[in-house]
C-alpha positions in Angstrom: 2.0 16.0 14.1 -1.6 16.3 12.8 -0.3 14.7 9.4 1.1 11.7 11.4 -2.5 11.4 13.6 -4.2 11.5 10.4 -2.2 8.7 9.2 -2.4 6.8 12.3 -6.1 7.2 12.0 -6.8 6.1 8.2 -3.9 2.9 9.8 -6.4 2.3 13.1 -9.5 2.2 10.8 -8.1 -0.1 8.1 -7.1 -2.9 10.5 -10.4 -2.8 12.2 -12.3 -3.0 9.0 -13.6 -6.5 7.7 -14.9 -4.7 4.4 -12.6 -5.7 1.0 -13.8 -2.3 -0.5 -13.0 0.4 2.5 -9.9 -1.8 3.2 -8.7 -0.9 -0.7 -9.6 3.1 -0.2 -8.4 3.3 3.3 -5.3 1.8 2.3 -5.2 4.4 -1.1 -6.1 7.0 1.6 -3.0 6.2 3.4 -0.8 5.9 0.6 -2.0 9.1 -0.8 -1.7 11.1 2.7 2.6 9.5 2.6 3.3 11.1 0.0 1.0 14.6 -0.2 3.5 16.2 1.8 6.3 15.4 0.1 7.4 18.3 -2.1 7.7 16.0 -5.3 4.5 16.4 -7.0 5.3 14.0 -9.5 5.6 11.0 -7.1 2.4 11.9 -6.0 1.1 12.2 -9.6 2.4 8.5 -10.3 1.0 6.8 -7.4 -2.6 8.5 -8.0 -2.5 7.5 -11.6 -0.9 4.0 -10.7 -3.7 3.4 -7.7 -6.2 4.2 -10.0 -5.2 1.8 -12.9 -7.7 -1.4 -13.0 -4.6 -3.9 -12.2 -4.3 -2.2 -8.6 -7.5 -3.8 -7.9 -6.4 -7.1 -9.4 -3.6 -7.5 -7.6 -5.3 -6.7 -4.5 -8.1 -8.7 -5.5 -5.1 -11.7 -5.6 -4.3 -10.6 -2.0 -7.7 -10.9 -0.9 -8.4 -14.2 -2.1 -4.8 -15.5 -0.5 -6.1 -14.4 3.2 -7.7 -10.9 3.5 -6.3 -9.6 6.8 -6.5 -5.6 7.0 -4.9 -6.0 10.5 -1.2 -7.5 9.0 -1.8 -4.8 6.3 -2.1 -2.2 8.6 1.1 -3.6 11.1 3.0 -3.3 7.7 2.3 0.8 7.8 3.7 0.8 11.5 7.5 1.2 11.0 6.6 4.0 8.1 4.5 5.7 11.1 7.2 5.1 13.5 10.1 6.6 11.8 7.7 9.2 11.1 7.1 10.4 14.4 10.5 9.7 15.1 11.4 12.4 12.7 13.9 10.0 11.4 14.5 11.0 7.9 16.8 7.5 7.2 15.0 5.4 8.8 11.4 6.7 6.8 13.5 6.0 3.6 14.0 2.6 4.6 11.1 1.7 6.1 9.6 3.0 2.5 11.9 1.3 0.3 10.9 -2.1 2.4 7.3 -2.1 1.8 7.7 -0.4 -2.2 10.1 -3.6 -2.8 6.8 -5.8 -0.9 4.0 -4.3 -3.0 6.6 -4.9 -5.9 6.9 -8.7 -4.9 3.2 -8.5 -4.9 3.1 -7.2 -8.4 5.7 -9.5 -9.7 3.7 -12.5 -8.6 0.3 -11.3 -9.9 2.3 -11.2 -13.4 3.5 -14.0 -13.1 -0.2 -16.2 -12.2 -1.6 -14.0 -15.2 1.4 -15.3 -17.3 1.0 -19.0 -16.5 -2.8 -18.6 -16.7 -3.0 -17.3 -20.2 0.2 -19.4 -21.4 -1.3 -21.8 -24.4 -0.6 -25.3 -23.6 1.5 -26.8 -26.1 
């Protein structure tokens, strides 16, 4: 429980939070705090070193400039919380794999745009 009201707090403070920068660390906060607990060290391991590779920040620099809203961020982490007080062990993976296959959209598109961007004109 005092996992889940930790998350829930980092969740509360991120959509009420009209700063890019704490937005970006909250967020990594909550991220981090999922998957701490989980006895897989190397998941945890991946998503530190893949949070703190420069094109994180790009491509949520690319979600900034489409409409920053923390608050929609935020509602996107309630179904994780949810099944997580639930104790709902299916529904968590879901609920997971939906918002891993999101930020992966995200990251497609962001390759993409640089794609295009640097593409020489023929």
């Amino acid at each position: 429980a005092e996992r889940i009201d930790r998350l829930a707090s980092i969740n509360t403070q991120l959509s009420h939070s009209d700063d890019e920068d704490i937005v970006f660390e909250l967020n990594h906060s909550f991220h981090m705090g999922l998957v701490h607990s989980t006895p897989n060290r190397l998941v945890e391991r991946i998503l530190a070193e893949l949070w703190d590779m420069p094109v994180s920040r790009r491509v949520y620099q690319r979600q900034v400039a489409e409409g920053f809203d923390p608050k929609a961020m935020a509602e996107g982490h309630e179904p994780i919380l949810s099944a997580l007080r639930a104790h709902d062990g299916e529904a968590l993976r879901e609920r997971l794999v939906e918002h891993l296959m999101a930020a992966r959209d995200a990251l497609r598109a962001w390759i993409d745009e640089e794609a295009d961007a640097s593409a020489v004109p023929r």
